[in-house]
C-alpha positions in Angstrom: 17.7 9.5 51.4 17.6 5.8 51.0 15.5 5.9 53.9 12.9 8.2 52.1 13.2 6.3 49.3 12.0 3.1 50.3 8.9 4.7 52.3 8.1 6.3 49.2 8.1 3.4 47.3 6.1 1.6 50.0 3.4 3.8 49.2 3.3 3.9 46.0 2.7 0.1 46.0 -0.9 0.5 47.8 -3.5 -0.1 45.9 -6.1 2.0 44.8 -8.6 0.3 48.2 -6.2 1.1 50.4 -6.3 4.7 48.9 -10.2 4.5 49.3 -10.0 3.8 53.2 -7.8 6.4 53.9 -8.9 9.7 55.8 -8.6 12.8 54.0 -5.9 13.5 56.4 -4.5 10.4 55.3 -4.8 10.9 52.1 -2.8 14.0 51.7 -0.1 12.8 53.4 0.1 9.9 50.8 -0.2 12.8 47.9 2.1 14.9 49.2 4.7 11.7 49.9 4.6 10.5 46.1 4.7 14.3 44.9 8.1 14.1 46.8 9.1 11.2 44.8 8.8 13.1 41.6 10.3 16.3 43.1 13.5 13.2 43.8 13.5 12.5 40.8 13.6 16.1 39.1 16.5 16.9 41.8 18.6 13.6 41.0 18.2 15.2 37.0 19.3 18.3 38.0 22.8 17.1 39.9 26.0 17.7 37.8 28.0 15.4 40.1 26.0 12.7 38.6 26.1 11.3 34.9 23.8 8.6 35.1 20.6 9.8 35.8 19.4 5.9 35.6 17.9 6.5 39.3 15.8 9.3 38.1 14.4 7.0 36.1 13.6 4.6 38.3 12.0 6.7 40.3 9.5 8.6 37.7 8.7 5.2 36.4 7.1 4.1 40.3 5.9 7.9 40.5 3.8 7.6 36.7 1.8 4.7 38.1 0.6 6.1 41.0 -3.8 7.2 40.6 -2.5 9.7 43.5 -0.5 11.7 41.2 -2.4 10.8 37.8 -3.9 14.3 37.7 -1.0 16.7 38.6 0.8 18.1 35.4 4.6 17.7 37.1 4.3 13.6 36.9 3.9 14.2 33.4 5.5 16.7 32.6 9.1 15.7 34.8 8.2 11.9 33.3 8.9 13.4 29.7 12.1 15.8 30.8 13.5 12.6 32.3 12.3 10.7 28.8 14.1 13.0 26.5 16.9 13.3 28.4 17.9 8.9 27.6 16.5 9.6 24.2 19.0 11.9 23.6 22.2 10.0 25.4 20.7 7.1 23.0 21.3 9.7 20.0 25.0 10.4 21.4 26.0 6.7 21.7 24.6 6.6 17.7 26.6 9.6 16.9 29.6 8.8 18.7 29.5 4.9 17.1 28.8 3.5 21.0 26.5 0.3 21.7 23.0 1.6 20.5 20.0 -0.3 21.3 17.3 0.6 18.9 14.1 -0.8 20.2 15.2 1.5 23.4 15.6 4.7 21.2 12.5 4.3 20.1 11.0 3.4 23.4 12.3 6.7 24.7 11.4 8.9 22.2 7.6 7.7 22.2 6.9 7.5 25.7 8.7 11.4 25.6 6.0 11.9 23.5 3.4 10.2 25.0 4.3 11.8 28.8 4.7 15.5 26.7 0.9 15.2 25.9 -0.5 14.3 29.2 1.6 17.1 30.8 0.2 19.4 28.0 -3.7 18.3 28.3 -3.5 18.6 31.9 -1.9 22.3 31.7 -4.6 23.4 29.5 -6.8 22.9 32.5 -7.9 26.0 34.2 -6.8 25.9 37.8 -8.5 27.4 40.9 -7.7 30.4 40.0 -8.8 30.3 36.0 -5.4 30.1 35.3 -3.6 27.5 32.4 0.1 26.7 31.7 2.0 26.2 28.7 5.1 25.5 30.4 5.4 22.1 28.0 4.5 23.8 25.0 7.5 26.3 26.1 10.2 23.8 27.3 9.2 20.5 25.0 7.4 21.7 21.5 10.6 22.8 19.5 12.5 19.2 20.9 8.7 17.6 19.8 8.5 19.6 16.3 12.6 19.1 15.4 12.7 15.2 16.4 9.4 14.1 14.7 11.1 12.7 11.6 12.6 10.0 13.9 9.0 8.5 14.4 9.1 7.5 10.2 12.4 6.0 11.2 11.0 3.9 13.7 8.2 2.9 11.7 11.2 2.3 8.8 13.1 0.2 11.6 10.2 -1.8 12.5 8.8 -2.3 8.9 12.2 -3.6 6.8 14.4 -4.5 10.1 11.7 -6.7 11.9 8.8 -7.6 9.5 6.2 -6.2 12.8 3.8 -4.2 10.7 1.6 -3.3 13.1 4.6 -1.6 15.5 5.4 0.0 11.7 2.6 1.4 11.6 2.0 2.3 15.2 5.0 4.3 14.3 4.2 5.7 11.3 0.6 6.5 12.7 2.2 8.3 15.6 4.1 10.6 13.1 0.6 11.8 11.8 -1.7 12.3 15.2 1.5 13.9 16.9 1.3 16.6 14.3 -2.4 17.5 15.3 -2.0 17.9 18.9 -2.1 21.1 20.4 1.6 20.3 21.8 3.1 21.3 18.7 0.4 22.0 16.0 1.4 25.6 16.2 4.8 24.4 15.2 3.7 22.0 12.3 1.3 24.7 10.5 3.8 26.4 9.8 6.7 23.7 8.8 6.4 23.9 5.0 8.6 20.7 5.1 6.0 18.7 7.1 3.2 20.1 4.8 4.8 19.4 1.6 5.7 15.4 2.9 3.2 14.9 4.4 1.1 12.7 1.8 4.7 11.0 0.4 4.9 10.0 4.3 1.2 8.8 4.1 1.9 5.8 2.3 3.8 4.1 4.9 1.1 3.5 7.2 -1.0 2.7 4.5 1.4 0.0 3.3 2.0 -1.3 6.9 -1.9 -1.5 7.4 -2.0 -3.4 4.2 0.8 -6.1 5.7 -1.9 -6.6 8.7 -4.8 -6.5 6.8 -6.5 -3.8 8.5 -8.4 -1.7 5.4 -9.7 0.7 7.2 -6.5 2.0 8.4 -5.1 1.0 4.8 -8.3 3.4 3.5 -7.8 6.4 6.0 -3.9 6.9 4.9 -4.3 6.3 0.9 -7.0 9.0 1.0 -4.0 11.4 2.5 -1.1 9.8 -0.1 -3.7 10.4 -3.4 -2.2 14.1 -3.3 1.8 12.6 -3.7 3.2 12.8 -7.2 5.7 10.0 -6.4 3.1 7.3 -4.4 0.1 8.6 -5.5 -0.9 5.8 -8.0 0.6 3.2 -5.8 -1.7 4.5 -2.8 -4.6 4.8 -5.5 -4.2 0.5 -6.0 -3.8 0.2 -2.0 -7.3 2.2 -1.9 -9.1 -0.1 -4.4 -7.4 -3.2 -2.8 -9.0 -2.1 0.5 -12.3 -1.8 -0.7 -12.3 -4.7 -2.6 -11.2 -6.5 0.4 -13.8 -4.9 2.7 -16.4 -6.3 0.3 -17.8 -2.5 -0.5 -18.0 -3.7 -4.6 -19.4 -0.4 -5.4 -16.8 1.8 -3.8 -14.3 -0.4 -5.8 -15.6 0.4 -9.1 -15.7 3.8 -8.4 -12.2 4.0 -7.4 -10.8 1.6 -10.4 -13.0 3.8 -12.7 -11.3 6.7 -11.2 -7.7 5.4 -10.9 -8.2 4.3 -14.6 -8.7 8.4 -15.6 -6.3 9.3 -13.8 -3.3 6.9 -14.8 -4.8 5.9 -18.1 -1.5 3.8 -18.6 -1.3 1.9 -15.9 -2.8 -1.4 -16.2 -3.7 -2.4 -13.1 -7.3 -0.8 -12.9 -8.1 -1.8 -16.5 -7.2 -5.3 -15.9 -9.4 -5.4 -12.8 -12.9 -3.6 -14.4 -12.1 -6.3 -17.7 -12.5 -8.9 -14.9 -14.4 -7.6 -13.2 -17.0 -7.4 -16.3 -16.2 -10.9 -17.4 -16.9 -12.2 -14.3 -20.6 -10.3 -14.5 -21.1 -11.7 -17.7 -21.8 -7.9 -19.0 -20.4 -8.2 -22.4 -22.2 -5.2 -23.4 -21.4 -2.8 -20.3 -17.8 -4.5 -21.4 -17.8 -3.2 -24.4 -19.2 0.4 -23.8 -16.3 0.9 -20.8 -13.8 0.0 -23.4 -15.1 2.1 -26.0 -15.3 4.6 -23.7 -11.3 3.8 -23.0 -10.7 4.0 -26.0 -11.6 7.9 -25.9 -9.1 8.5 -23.1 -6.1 6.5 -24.2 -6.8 5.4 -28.3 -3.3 4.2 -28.2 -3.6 1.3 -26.0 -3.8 -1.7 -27.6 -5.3 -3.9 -25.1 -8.8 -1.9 -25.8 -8.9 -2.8 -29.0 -7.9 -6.8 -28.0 -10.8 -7.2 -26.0 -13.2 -5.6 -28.7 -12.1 -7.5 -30.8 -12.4 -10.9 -28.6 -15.9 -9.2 -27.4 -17.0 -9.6 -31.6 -15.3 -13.2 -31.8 -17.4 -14.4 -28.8 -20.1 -13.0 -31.5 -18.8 -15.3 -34.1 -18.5 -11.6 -35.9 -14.9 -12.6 -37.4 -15.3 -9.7 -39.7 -15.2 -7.2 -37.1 -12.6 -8.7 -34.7 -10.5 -9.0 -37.5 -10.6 -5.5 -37.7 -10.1 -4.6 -34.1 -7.1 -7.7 -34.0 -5.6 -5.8 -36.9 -5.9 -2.4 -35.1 -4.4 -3.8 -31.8 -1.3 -5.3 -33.5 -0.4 -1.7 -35.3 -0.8 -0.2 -31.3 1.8 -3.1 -30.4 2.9 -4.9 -32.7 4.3 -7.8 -29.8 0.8 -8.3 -28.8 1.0 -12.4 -29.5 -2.9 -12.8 -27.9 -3.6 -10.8 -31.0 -1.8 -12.5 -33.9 -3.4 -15.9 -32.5 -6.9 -15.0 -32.4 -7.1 -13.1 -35.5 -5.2 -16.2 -37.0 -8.4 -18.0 -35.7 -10.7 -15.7 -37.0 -9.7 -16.3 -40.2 -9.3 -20.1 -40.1 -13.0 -20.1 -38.7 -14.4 -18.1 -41.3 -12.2 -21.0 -43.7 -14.8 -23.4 -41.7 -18.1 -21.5 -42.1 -17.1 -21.1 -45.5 -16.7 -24.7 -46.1 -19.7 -26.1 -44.7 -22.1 -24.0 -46.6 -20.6 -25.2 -49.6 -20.8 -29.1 -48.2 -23.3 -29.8 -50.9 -21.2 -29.0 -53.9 -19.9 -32.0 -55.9 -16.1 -32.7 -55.7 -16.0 -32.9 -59.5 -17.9 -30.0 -60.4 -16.9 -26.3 -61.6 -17.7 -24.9 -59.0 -15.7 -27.0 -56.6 -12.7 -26.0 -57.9 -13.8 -22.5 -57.1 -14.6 -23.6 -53.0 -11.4 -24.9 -53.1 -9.3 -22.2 -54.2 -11.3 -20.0 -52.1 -10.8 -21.9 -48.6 -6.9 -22.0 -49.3 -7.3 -18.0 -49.8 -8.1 -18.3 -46.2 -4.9 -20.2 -45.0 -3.4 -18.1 -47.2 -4.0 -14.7 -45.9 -3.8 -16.5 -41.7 -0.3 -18.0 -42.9 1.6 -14.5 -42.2 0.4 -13.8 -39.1 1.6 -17.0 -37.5 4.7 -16.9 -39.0 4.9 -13.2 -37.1 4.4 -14.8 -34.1 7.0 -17.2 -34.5 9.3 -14.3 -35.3 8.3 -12.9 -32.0 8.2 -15.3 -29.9 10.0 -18.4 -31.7 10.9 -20.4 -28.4 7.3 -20.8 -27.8 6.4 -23.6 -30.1 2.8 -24.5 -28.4 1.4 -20.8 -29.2 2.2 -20.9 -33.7 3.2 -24.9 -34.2 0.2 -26.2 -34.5 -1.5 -23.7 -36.6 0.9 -23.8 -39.1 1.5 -27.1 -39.2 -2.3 -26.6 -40.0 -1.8 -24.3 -42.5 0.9 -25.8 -44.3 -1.0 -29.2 -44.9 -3.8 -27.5 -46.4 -1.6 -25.2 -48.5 0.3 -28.6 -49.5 3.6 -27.1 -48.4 5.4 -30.2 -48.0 9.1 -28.9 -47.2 7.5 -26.9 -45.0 5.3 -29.2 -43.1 8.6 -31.6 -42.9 10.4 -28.8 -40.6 7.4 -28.1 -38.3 6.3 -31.8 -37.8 9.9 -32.4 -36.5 10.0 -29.5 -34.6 6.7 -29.9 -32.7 8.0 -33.6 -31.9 11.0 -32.5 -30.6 9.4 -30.2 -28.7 6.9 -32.1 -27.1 4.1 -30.6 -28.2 2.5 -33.8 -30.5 
């Protein structure tokens, strides 16, 4: 046997010119040799004296890289017998708590798969006589179909256990494309399991792809995880990350615009078309989109924040006053707000002021200005001192304001506490 074993071997290191000067005669004889090596190696499987099956191996693995045999189903097909048999002693040594290489397991199990489809494809050829075989589909498909899972565990393995995205996703990819061969797809139409995780699953890849920075990969599994309750707005961010990425600025605002109606809460796709917007310099389309927000969510208080921002920009203080005010009874912890209706109303305390620049200090009618601009600090002076309440370790966002509005109000014990605390601070 050795003996046969080493010619074998022999001549399945000639190379693929030494193949092409052969005689036909010749060139049988070498077929029919290396067909004998896979017929070894199906024999040494089928021994019960022998446990270790390791030489089996060995011998498929010379007889799969042979172009004499590339084309004859039973390289495959005993390649992916031999295959599933280690994957599975690699499942016993898990189960019975022995030394278990991983990176093997996984080895075995995809190049099971990989030798399974190449069997398959070259059974579904008709042969001389018209005839196929599904002798794979027969022997392999259930093992296929019941050990699929394992291929999101690899991917698992690979993505949190070794930080290689791209063997993550190879894995995770493979779970997908397996399903769609003819091997097993029989199998998988009807799995209600598969069909019902299949777009919770989807994400994976997607998420791997997005670790490499590959978008169209990161695009073609999103699509598929849209339909999972659970990852379906994380997928939908993915998606308009990918486009955004690619450059395709129109397909981006599409999906935002559409991730925004359909998860009117979250804030990642309003925060992106506000920028987006700002960054245009489109205060207008700005504006109608929000308004337009408003009518899907009227409760978010954000949308009324940037109108009213949109009408300070406008030096219309009147109106963001009103939109501030509305914002602040949505949330009333919106700080943004308090400040910059605060403002509003101390700049409407300036343009007061400086169309009455002409009137003498002495007169009537001064007294009247006067009384009127500290109506103004007045009515910003409880909306600061909210914001304290709210946020009183941040002393930059209110001390200054009212240290503002307490001079001009002449609040003297007052205006003692908060000139001590901003210096304390750091802030003066």
């Amino acid at each position: 046997m050795k003996k046969l074993i080493f010619v074998l071997i022999a001549a399945l290191g000639m190379s693929c010119t030494s193949y092409a000067q052969m005689t036909e005669k010749e060139l049988k004889k070498a077929t029919k040799t290396a067909q004998k090596l896979v017929k070894e190696a199906r024999d040494e499987m089928e021994r019960d004296d022998i446990d270790d099956k390791s030489h089996a191996k060995k011998l498929i693995d010379e007889a799969v890289k042979n172009p004499l045999i590339k084309d004859w189903d039973q390289t495959w097909f005993e390649a992916a017998e031999i295959y599933r048999h280690f994957y599975y002693e690699e499942t016993r040594k898990l189960y019975n708590n022995q030394r278990f290489d991983t990176v093997v397991f996984y080895s075995y199990l995809t190049d099971w798969y990989k030798y399974d489809l190449i069997a398959d494809s070259l059974q579904q050829i008709p042969n001389a006589k018209g005839k196929t075989s599904d002798e794979a589909r027969k022997k392999h498909a259930p093992d296929v179909h019941r050990t699929l899972g394992d291929l999101v565990s690899a991917g698992r393995f690979y993505f949190n256990n070794r930080a290689d995205y791209r063997k993550a996703y190879e894995m995770f990819d493979l779970y997908f494309t397996m399903a769609e061969k003819p091997l097993i797809s029989s199998l998988i139409a009807a799995d209600t399991i598969y069909q019902s995780s299949r777009a919770y699953y989807a994400y994976y890849p997607a998420l791997a792809a997005y670790k490499f920075e590959d978008w169209d990969k990161v695009i073609k599994y999103s699509k598929i995880a849209l339909e999972d309750e659970e990852n379906g707005s994380d997928a939908k961010q993915l998606l308009c990350d990918a486009y955004a990425l690619k450059g395709d600025t129109a397909t981006w605002l599409e999906e935002l615009k559409d991730g925004l109606m359909k998860y009117p809460t979250s804030e990642y796709y309003y925060i992106k078309l506000l920028a987006y917007y700002d960054k245009q310099d489109d205060s207008e389309e700005l504006e109608r989109f929000v308004t337009d927000m408003i009518k899907v969510d009227p409760e978010k208080a954000l949308n009324y924040y940037v109108l009213g921002l949109l009408a300070q920009n406008r030096k219309n203080y009147d109106k963001a006053i009103e939109q501030y005010k509305i914002a602040i009874e949505k949330d009333e912890k919106m700080s943004e707000a308090y400040i910059n209706l605060g403002v509003c109303i101390l700049l409407q305390a300036e343009e007061y002021m400086e169309s009455k620049v002409n009137v003498r200090p002495r007169s009537a009618e001064y007294k009247q200005v006067m009384q009127k601009e500290k109506e103004y600090y007045e009515e910003a002076l409880p909306y600061y001192l909210k914001l304290r309440e709210i946020e009183p370790n941040d002393v930059k966002k209110w001390g200054i304001f009212l240290q503002n509005i307490y001079y001009k109000l002449n609040m003297d014990k007052e205006l003692q506490e908060i000139d001590k605390l901003l210096e304390e601070s750091g802030v003066l």
